[in-house]
N, C-alpha and C positions, 0 to 999 in steps of 0.2 A: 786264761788269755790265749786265744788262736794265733799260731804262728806266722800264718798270713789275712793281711787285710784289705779292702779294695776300696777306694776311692774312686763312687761312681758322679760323674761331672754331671749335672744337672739344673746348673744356674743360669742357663741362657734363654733370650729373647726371644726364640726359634723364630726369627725375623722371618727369612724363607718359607718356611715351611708353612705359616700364616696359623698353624696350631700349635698349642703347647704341648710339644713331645713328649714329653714325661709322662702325658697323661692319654696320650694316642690308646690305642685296646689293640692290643693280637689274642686274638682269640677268645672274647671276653676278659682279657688280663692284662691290666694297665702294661706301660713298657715298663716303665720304674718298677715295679711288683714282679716282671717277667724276670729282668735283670738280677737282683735282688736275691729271686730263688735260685738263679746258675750258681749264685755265688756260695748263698747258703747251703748248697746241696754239694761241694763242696770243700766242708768245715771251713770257710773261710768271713774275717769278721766283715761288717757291710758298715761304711761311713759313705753318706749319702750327701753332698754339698747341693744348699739349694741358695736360690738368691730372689729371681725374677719370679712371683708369684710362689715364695717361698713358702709362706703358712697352709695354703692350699694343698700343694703339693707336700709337705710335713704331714695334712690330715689326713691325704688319700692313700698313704702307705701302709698296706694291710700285715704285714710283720714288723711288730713293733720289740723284735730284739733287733735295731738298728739304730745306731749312731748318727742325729743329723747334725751336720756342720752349714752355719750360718756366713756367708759369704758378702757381705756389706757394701763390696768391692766388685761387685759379679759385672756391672758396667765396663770395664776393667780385660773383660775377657776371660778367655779359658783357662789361662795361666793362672790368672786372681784365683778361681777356686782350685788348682794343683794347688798353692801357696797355703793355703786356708788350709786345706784338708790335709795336708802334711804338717803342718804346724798343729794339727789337733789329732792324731794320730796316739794310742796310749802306750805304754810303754810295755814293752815284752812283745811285739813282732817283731818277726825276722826280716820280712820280705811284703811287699804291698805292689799291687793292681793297682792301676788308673784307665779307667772305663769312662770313656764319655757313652752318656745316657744315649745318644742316637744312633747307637751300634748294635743294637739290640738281641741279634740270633746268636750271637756267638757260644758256638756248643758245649755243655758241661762237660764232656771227654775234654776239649781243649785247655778250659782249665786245670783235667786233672793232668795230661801233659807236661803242663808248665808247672805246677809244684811239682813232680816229678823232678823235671829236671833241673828245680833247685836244691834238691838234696844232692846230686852230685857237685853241682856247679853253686854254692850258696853264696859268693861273692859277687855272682855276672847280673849284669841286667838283662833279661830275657826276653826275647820278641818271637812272638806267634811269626810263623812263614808260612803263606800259599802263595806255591808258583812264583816264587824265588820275592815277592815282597811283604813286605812287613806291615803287619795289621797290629790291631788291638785285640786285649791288652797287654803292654810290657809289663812285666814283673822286675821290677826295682830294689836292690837291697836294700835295707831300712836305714842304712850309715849315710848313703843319700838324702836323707830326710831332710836332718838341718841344711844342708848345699843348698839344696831345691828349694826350702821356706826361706832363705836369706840372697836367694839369685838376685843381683840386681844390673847383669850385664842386658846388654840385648840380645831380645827372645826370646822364646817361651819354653818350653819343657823338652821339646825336641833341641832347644839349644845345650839346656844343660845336659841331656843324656848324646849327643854327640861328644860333649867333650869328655866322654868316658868312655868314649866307641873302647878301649883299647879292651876294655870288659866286659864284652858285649857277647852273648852268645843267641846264638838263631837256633828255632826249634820246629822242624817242618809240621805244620797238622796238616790234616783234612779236612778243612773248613772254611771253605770261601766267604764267612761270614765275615769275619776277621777285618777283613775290609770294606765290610758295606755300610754306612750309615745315611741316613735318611737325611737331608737337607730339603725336598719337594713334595706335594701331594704326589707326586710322578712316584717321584722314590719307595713313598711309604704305600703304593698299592703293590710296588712291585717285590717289597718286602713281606707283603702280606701273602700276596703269590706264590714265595719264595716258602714261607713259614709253614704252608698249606701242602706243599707237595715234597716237603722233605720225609 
């Protein structure tokens, strides 16, 4: 069992975007499959939530050492599958990512950053920082799990990790990806732009 695991969000409508993101291509390489290998190249384990055009998106995934988690609820929002995919999380992580699918360049150095800096700090929640704001993805201690699968205040995921700001530790990278995700065909050429000339 891998000490860390990542819950990549992958259940939505991509309403905006007028295509199914998950299945977008950089570079010949789906995004879901791009995502997927940061992670795995990483020793990190891959639980994949899917909802809206789930079994498609289950068959198009070309590493099949991954965990998919079935989100029923995915109408429901992005918080529905945070819920889902921490409620099916297995047992023996320490520490777990949450990636939404639409964020897609976020650089393997940066992940390894961020488990770095939970062997000193293995109690904090962790946030990628460029230019003093907070991208994806936070690395969350796994004692979090059940809070997070049983939340039933108002909010979503950013509610319940504010109310633990007090354990919060910031990690500066170099990677302005951290905060880019695609919501428009706008977006996604300019990602592709972006992906092209790094």
């Amino acid at each position: 069992m891998k000490s860390f695991a990542v819950l990549i969000l992958a259940a939505g409508f991509s309403r905006r975007m007028g295509q199914f993101k998950p299945l977008l291509k950089i570079d010949g390489e789906t995004i879901i499959d791009h995502l997927i290998s940061t992670f795995i190249m990483n020793k990190v384990e891959v639980y994949v939530v899917v909802g809206y055009r789930g079994q498609e998106l289950k068959s198009s995934i070309n590493n099949r050492d991954v965990t998919v988690i079935e989100n029923s609820n995915y109408a429901h929002g992005m918080f529905s599958s945070v819920q889902a995919g921490v409620s099916s999380l297995k047992s023996g992580h320490k520490s777990f990512f949450v990636m939404p699918v639409d964020i897609p360049l976020v650089k393997i150095s940066t992940i390894k950053l961020l488990r770095n800096a939970y062997k000193e700090h293995p109690y904090k929640i962790i946030y990628p920082v460029f230019n003093n704001r907070r991208g994806h993805p936070p690395l969350i201690p796994i004692s979090l799990a059940p809070i997070i699968a049983e939340w039933e205040q108002d909010g979503n995921l950013r509610a319940v990790l504010n109310a633990y700001e007090k354990v919060s530790l910031e990690v500066a990278v170099n990677d302005e990806n951290i905060l880019l995700d695609i919501n428009t065909d706008k977006d996604y050429q300019a990602l592709l732009k972006r992906f092209h000339n790094q």
